[in-house]
ModelCIF file with pLDDT and N, C-alpha, C, O atoms, coordinates in Angstrom:
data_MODEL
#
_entry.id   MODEL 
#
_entity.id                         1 
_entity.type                       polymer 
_entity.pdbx_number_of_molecules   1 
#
_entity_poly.entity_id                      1 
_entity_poly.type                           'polypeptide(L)' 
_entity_poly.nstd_linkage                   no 
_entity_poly.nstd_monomer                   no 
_entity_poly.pdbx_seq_one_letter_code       
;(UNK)(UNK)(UNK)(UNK)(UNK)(UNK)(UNK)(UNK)(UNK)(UNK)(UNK)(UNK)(UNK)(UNK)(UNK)(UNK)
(UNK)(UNK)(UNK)(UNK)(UNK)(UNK)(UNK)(UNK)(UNK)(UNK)(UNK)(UNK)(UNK)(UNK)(UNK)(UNK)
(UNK)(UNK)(UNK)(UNK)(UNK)(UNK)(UNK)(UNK)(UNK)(UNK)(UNK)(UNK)(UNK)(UNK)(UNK)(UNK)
(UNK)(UNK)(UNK)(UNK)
;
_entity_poly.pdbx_seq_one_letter_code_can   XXXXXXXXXXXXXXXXXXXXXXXXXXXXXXXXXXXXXXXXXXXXXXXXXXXX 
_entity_poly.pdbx_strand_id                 A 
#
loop_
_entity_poly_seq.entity_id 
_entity_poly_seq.num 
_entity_poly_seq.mon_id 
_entity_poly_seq.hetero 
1 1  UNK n 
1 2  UNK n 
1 3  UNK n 
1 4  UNK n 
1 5  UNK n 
1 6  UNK n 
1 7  UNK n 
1 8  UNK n 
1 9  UNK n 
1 10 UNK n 
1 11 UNK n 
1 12 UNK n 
1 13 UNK n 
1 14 UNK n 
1 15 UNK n 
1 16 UNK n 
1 17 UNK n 
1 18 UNK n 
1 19 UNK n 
1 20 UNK n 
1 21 UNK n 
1 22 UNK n 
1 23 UNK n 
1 24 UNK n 
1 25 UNK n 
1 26 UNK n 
1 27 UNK n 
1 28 UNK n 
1 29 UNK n 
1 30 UNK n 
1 31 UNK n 
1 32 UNK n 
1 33 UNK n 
1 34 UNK n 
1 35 UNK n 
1 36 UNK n 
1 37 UNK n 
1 38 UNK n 
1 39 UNK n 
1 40 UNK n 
1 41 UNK n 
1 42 UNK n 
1 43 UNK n 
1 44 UNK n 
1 45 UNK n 
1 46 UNK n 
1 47 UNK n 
1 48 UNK n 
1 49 UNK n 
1 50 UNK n 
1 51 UNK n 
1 52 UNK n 
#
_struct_asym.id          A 
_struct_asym.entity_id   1 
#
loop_
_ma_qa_metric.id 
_ma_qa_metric.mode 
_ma_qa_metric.name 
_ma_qa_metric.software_group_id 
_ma_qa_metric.type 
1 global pLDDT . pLDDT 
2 local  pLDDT . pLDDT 
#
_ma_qa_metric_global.metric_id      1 
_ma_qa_metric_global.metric_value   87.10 
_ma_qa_metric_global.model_id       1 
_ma_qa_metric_global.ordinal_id     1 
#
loop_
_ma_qa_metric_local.label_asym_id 
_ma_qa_metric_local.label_comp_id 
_ma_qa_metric_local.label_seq_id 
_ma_qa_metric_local.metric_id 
_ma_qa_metric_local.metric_value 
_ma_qa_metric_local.model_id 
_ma_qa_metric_local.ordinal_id 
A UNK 1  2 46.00 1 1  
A UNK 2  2 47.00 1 2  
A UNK 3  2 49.00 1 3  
A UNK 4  2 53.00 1 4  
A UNK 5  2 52.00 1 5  
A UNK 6  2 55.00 1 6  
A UNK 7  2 59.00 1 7  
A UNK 8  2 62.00 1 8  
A UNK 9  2 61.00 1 9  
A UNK 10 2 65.00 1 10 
A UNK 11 2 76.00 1 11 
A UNK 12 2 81.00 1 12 
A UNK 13 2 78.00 1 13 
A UNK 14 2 85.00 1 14 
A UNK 15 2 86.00 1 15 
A UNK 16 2 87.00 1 16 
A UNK 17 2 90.00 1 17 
A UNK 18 2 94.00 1 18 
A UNK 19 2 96.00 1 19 
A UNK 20 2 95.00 1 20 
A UNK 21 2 94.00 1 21 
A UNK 22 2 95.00 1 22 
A UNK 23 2 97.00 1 23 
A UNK 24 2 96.00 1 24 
A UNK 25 2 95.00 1 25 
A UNK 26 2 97.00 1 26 
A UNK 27 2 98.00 1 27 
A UNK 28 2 98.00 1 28 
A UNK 29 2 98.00 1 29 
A UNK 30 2 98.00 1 30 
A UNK 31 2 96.00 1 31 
A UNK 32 2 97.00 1 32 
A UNK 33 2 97.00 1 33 
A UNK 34 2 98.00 1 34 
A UNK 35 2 97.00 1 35 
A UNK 36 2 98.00 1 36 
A UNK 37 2 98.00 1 37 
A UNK 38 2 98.00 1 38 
A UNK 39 2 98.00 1 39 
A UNK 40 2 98.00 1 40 
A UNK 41 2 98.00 1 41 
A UNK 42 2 98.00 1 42 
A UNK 43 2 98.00 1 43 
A UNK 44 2 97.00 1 44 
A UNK 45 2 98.00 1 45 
A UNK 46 2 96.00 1 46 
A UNK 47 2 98.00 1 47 
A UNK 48 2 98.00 1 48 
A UNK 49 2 98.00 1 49 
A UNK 50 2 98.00 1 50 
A UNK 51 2 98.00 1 51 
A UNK 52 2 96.00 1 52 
#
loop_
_atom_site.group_PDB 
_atom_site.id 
_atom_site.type_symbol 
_atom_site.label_atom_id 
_atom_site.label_alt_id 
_atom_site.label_comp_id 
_atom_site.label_asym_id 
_atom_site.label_entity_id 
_atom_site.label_seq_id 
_atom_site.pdbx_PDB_ins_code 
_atom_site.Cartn_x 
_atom_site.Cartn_y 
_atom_site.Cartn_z 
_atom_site.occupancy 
_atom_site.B_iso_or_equiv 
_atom_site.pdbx_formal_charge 
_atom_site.auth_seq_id 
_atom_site.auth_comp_id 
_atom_site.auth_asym_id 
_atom_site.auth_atom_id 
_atom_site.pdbx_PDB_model_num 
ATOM 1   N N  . UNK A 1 1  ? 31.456 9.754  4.536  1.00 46.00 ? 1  UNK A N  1 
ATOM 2   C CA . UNK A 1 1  ? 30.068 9.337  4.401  1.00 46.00 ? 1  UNK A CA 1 
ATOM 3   C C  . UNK A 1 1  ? 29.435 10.150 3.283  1.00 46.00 ? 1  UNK A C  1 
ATOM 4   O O  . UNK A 1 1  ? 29.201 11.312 3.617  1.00 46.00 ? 1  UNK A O  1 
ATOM 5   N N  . UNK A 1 2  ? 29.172 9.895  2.302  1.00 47.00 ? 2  UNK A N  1 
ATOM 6   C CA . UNK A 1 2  ? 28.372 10.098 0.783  1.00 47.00 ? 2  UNK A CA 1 
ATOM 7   C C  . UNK A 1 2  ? 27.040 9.763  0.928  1.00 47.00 ? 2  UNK A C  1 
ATOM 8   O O  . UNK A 1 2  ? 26.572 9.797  -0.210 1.00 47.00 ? 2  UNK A O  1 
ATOM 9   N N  . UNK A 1 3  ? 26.176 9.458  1.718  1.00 49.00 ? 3  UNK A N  1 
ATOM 10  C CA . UNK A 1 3  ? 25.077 9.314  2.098  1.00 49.00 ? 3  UNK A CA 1 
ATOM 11  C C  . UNK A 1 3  ? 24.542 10.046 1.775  1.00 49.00 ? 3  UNK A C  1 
ATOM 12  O O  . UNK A 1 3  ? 24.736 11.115 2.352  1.00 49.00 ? 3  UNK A O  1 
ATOM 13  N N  . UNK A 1 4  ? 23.154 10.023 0.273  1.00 53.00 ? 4  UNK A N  1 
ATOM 14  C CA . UNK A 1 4  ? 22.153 11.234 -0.269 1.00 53.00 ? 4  UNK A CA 1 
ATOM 15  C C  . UNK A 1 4  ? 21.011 11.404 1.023  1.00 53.00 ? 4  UNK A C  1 
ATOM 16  O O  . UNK A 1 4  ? 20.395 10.477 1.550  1.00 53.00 ? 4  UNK A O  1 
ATOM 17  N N  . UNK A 1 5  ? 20.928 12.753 1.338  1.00 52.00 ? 5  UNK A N  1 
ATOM 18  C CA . UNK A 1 5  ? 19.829 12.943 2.111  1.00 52.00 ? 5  UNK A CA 1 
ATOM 19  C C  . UNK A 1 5  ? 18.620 13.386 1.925  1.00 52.00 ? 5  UNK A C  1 
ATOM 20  O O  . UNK A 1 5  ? 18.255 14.516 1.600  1.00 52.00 ? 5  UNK A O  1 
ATOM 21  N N  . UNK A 1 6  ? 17.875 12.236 2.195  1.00 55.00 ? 6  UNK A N  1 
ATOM 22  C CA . UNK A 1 6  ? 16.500 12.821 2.053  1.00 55.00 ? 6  UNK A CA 1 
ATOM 23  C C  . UNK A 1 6  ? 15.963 13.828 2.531  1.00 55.00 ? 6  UNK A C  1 
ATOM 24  O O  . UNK A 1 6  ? 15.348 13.729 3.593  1.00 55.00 ? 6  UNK A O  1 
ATOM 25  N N  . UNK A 1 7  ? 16.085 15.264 1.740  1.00 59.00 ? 7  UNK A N  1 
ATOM 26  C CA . UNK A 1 7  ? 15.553 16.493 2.788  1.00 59.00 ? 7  UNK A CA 1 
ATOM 27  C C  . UNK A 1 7  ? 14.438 16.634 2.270  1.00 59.00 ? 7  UNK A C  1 
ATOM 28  O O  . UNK A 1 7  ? 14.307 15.948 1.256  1.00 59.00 ? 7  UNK A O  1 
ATOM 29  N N  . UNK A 1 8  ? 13.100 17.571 2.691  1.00 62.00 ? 8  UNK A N  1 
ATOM 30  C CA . UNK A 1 8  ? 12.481 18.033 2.577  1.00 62.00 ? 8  UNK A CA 1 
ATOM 31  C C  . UNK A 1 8  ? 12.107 19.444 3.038  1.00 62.00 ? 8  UNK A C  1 
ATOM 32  O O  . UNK A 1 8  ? 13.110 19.943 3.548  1.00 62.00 ? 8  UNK A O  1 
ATOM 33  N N  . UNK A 1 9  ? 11.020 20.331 3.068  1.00 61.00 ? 9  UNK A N  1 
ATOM 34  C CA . UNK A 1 9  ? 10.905 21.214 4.271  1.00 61.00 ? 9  UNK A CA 1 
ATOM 35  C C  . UNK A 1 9  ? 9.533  21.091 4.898  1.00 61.00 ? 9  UNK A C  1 
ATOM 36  O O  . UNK A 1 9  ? 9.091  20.442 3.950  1.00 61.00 ? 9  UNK A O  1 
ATOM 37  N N  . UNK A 1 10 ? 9.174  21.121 5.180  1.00 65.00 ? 10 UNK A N  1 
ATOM 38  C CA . UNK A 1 10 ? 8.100  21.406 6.507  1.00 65.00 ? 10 UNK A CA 1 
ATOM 39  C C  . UNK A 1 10 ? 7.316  23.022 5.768  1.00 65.00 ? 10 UNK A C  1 
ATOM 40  O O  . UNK A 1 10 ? 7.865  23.738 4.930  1.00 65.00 ? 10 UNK A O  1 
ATOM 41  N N  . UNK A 1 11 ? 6.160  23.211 6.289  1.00 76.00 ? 11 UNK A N  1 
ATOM 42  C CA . UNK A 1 11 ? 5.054  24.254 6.147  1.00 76.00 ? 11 UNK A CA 1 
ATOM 43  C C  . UNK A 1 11 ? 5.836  25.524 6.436  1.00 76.00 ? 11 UNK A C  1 
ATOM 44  O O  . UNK A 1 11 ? 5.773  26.592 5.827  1.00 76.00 ? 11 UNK A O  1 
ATOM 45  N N  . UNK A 1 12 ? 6.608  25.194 7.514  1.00 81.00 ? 12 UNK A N  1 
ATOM 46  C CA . UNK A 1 12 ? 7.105  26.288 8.385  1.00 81.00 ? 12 UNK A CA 1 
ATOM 47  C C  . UNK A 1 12 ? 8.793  26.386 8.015  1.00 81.00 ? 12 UNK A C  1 
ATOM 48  O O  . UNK A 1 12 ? 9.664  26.926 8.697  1.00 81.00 ? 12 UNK A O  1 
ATOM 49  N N  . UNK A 1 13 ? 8.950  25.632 6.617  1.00 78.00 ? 13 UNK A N  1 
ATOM 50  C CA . UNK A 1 13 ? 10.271 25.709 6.536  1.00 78.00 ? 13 UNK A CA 1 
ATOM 51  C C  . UNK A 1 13 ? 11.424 24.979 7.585  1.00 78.00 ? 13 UNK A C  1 
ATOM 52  O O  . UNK A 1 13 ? 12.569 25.431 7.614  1.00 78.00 ? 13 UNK A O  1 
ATOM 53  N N  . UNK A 1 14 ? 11.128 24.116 8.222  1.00 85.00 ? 14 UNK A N  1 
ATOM 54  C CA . UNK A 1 14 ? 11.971 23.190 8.747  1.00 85.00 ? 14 UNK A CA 1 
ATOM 55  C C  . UNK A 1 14 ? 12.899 22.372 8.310  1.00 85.00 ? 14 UNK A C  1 
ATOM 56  O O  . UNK A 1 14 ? 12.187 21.469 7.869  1.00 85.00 ? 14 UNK A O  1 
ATOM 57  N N  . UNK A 1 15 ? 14.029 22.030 8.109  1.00 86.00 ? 15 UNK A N  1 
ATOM 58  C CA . UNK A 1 15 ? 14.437 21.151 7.387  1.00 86.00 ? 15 UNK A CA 1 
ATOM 59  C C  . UNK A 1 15 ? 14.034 19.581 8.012  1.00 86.00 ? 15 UNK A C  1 
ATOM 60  O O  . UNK A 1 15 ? 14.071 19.438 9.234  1.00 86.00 ? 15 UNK A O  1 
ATOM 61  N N  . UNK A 1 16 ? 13.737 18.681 7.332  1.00 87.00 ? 16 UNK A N  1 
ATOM 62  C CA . UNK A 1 16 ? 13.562 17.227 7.927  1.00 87.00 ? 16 UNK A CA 1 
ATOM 63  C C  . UNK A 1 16 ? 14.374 16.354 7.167  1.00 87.00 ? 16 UNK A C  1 
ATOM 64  O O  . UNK A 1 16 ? 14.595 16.419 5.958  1.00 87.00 ? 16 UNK A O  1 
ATOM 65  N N  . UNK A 1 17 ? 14.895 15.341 8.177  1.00 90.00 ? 17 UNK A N  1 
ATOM 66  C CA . UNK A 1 17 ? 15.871 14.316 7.419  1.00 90.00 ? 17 UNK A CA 1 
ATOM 67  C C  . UNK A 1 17 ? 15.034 13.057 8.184  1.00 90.00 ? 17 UNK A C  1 
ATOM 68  O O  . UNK A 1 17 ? 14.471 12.970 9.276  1.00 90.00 ? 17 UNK A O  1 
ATOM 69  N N  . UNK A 1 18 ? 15.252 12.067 6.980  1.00 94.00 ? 18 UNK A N  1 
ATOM 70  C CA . UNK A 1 18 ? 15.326 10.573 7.460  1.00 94.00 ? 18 UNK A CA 1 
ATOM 71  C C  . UNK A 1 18 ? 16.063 10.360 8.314  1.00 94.00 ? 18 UNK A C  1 
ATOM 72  O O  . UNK A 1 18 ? 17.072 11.020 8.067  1.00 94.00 ? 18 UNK A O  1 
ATOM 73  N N  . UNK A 1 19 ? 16.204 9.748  9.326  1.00 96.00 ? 19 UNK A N  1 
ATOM 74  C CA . UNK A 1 19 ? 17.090 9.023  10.073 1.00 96.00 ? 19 UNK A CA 1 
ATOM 75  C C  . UNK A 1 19 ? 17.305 7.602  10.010 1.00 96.00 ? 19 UNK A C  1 
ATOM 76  O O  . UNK A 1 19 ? 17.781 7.038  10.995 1.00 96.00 ? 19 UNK A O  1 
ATOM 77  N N  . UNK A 1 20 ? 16.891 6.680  8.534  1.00 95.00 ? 20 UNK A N  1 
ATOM 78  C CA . UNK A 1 20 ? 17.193 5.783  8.388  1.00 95.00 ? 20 UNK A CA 1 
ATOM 79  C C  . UNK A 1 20 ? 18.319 5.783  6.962  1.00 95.00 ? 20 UNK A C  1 
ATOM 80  O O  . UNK A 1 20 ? 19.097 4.931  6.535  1.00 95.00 ? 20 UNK A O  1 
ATOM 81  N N  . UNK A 1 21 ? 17.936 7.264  6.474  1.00 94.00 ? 21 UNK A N  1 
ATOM 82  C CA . UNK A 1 21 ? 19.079 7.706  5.680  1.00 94.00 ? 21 UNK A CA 1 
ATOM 83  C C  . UNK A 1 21 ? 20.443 8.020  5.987  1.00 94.00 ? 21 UNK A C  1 
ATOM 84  O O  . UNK A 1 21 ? 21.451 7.653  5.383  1.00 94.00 ? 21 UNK A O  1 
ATOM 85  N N  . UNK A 1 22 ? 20.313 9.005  7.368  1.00 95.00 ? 22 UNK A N  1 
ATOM 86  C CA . UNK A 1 22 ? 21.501 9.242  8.046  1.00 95.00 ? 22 UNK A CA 1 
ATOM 87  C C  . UNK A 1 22 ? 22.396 8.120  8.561  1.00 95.00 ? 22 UNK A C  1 
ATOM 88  O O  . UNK A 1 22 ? 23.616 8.188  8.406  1.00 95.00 ? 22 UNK A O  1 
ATOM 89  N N  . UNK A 1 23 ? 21.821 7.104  9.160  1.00 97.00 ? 23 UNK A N  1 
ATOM 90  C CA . UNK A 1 23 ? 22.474 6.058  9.031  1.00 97.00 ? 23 UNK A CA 1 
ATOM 91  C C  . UNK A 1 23 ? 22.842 4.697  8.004  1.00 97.00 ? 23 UNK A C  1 
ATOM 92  O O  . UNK A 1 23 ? 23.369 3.617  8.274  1.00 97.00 ? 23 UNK A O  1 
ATOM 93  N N  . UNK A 1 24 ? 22.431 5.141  6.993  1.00 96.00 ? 24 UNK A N  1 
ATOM 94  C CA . UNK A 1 24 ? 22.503 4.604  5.936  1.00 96.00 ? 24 UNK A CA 1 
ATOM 95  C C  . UNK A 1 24 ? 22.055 3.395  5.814  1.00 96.00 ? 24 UNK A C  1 
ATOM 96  O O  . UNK A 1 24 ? 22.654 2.733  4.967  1.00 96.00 ? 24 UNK A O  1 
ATOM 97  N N  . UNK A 1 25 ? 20.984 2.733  6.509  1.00 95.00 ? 25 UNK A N  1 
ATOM 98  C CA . UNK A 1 25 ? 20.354 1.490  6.343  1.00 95.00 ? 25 UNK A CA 1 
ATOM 99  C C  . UNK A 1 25 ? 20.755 1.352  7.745  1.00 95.00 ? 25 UNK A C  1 
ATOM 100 O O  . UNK A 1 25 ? 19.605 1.350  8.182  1.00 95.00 ? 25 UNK A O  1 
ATOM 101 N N  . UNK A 1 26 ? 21.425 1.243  8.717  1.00 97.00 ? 26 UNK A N  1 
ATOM 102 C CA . UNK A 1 26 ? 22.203 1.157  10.229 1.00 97.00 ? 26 UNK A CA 1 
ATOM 103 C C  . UNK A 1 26 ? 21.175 1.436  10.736 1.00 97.00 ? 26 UNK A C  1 
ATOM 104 O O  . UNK A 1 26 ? 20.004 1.566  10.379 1.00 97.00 ? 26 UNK A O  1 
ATOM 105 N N  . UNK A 1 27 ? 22.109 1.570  12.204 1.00 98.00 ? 27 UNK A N  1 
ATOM 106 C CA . UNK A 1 27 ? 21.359 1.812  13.376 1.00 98.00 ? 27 UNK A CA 1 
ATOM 107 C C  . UNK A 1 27 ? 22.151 3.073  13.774 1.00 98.00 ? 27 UNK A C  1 
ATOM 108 O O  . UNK A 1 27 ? 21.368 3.829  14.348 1.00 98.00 ? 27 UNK A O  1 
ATOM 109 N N  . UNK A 1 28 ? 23.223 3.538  13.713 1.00 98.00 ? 28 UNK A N  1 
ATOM 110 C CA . UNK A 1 28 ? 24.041 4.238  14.006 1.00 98.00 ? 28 UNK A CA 1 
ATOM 111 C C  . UNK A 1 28 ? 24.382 5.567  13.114 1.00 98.00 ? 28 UNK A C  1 
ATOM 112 O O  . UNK A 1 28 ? 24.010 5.427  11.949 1.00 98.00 ? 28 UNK A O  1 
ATOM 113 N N  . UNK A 1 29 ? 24.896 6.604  13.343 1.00 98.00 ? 29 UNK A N  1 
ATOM 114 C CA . UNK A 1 29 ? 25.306 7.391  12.717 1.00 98.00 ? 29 UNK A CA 1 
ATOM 115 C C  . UNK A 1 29 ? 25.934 8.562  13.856 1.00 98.00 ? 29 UNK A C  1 
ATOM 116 O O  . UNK A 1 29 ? 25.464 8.598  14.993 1.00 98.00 ? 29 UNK A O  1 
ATOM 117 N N  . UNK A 1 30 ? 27.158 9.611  13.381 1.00 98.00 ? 30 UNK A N  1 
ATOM 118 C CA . UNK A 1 30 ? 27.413 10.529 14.162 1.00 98.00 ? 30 UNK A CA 1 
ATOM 119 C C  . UNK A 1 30 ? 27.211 11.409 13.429 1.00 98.00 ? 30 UNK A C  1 
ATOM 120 O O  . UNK A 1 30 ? 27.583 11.400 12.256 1.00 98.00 ? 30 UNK A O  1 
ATOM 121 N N  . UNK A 1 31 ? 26.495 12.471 14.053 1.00 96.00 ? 31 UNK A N  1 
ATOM 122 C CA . UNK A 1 31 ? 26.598 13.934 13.941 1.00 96.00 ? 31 UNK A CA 1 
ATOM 123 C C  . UNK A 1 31 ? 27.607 14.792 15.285 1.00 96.00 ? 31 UNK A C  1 
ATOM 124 O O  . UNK A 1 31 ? 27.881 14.620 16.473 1.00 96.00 ? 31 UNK A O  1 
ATOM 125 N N  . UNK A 1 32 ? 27.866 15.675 14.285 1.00 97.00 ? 32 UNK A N  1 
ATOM 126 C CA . UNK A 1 32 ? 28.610 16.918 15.002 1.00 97.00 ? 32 UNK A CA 1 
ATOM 127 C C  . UNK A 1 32 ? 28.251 17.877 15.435 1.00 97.00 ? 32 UNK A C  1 
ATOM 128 O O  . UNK A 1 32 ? 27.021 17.829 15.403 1.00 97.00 ? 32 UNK A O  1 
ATOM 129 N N  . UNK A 1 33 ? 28.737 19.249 16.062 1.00 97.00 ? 33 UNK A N  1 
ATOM 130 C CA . UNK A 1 33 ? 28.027 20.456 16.370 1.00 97.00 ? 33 UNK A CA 1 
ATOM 131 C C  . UNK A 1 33 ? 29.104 20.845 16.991 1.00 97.00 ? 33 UNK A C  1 
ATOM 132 O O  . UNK A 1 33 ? 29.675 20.179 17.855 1.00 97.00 ? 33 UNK A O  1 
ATOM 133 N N  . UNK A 1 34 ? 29.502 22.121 16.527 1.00 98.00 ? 34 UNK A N  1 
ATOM 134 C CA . UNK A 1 34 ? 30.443 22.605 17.050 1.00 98.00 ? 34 UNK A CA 1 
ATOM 135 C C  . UNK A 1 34 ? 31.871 22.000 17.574 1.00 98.00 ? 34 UNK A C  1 
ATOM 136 O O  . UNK A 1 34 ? 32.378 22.039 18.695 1.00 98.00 ? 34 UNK A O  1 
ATOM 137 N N  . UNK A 1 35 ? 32.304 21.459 16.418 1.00 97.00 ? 35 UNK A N  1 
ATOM 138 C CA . UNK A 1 35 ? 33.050 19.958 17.172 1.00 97.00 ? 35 UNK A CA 1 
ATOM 139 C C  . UNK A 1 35 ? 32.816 18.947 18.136 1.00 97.00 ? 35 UNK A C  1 
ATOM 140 O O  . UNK A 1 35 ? 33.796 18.319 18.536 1.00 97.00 ? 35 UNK A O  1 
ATOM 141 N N  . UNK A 1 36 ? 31.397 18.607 18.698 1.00 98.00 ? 36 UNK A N  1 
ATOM 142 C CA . UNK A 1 36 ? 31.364 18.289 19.449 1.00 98.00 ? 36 UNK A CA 1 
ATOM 143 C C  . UNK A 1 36 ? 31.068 16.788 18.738 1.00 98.00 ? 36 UNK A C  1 
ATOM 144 O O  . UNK A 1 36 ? 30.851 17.006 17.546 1.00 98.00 ? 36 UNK A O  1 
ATOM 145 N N  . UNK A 1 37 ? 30.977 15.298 19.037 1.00 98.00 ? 37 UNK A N  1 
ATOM 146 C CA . UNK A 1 37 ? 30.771 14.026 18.635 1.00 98.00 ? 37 UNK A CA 1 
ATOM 147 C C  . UNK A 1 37 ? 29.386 13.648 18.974 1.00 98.00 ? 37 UNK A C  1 
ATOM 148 O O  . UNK A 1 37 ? 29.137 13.939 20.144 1.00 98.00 ? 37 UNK A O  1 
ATOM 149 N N  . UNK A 1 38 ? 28.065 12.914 18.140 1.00 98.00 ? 38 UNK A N  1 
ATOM 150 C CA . UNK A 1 38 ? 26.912 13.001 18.873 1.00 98.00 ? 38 UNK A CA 1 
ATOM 151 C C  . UNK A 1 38 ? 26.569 11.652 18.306 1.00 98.00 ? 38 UNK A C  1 
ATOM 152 O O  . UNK A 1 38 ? 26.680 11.572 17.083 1.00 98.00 ? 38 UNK A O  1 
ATOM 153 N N  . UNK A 1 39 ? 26.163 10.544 18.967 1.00 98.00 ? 39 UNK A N  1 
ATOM 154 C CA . UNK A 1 39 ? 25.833 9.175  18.415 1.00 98.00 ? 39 UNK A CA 1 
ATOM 155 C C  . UNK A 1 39 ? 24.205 9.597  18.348 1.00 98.00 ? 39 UNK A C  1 
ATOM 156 O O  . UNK A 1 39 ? 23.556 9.939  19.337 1.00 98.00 ? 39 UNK A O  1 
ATOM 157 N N  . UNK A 1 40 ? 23.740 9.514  17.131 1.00 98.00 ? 40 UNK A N  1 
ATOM 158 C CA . UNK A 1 40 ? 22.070 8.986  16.479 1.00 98.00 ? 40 UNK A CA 1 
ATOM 159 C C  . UNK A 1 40 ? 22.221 7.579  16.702 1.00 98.00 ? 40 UNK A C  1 
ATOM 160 O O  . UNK A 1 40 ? 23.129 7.011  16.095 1.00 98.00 ? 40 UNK A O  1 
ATOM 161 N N  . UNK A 1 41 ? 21.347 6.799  17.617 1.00 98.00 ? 41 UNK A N  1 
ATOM 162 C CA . UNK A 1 41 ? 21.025 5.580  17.119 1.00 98.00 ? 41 UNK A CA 1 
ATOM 163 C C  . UNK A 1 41 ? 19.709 5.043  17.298 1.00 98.00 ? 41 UNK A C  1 
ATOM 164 O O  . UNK A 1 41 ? 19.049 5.007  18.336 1.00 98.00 ? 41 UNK A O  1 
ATOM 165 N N  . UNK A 1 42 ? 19.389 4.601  16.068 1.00 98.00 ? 42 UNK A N  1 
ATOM 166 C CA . UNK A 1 42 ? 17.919 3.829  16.535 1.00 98.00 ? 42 UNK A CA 1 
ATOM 167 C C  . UNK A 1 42 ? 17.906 2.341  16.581 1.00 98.00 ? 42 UNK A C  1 
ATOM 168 O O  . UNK A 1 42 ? 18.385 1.433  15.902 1.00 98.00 ? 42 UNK A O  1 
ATOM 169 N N  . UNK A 1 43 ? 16.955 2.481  17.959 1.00 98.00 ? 43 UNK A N  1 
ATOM 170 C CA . UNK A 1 43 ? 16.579 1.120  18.839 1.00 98.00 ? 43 UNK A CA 1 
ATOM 171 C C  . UNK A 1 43 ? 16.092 0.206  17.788 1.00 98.00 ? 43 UNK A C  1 
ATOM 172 O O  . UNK A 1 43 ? 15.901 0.525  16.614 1.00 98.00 ? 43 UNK A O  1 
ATOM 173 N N  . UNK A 1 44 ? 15.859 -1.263 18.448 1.00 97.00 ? 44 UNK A N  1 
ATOM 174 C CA . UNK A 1 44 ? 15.005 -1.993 18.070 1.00 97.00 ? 44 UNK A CA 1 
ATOM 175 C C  . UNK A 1 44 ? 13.978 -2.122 17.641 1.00 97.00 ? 44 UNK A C  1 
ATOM 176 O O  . UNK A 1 44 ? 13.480 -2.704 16.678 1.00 97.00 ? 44 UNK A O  1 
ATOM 177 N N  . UNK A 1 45 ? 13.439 -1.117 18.976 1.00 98.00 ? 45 UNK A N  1 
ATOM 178 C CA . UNK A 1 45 ? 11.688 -0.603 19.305 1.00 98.00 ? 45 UNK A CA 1 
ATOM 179 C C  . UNK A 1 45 ? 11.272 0.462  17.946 1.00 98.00 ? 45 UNK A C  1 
ATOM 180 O O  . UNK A 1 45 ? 10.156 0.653  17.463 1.00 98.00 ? 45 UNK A O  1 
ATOM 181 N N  . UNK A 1 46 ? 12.647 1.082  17.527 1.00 96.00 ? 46 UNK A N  1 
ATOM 182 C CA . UNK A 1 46 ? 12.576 1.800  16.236 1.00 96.00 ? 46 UNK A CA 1 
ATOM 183 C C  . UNK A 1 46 ? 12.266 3.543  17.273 1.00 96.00 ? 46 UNK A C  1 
ATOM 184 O O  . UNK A 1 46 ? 11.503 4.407  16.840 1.00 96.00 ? 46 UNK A O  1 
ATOM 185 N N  . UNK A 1 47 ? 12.753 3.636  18.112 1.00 98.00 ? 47 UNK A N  1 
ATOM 186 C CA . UNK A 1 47 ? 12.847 4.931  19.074 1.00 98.00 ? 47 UNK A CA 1 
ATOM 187 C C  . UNK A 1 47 ? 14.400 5.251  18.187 1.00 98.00 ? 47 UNK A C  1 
ATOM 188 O O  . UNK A 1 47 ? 15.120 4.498  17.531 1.00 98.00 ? 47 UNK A O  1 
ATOM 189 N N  . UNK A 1 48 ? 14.520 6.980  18.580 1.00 98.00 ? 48 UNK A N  1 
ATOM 190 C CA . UNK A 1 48 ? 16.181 7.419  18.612 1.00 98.00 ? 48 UNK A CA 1 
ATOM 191 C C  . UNK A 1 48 ? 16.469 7.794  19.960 1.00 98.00 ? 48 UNK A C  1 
ATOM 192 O O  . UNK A 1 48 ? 15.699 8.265  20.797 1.00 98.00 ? 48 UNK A O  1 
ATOM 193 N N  . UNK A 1 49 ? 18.034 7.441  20.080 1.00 98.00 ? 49 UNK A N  1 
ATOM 194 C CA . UNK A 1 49 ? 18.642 8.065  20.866 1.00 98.00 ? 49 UNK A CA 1 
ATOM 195 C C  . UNK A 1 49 ? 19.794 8.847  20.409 1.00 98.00 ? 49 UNK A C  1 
ATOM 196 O O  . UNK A 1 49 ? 20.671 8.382  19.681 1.00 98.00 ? 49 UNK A O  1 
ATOM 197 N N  . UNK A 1 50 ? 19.765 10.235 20.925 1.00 98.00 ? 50 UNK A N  1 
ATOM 198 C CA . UNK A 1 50 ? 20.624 11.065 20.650 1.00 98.00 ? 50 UNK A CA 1 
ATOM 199 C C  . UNK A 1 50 ? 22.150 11.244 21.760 1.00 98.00 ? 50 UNK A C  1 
ATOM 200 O O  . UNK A 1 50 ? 21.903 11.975 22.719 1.00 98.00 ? 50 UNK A O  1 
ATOM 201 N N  . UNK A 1 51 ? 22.987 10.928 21.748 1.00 98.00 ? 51 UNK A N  1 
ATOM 202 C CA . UNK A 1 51 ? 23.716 11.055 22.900 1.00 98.00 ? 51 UNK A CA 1 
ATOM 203 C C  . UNK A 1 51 ? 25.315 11.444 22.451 1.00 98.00 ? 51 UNK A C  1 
ATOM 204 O O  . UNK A 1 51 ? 25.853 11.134 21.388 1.00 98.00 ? 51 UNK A O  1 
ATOM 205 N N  . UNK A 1 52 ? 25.882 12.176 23.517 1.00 96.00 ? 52 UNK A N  1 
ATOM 206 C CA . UNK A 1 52 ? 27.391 12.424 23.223 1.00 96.00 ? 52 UNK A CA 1 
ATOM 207 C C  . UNK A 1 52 ? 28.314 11.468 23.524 1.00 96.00 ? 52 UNK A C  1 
ATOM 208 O O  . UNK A 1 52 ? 29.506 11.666 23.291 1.00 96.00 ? 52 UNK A O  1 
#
């Protein structure tokens, strides 16, 4: 996945990402953490769900 990310930072130095970037126009995308597998997906309603 080559997907450019839209970062920015926040006041407080946060990093923020699109999540219509992360999934690259989708609904879907996985992130990791510690090897672990994590489905991003956004709804219909345009909500996320984060889940393993």
């Amino acid at each position: 996945m080559n997907a450019q990310l839209d970062i920015w930072l926040t006041a407080d130095a946060t990093p923020v990402h699109e999540a219509r970037v992360l999934t690259e126009g989708g609904s879907l995308a996985r992130i990791t953490l510690d090897g672990q597998v994590y489905s991003l997906r956004i709804t219909r309603a345009g909500k996320l769900i984060l889940t393993k």
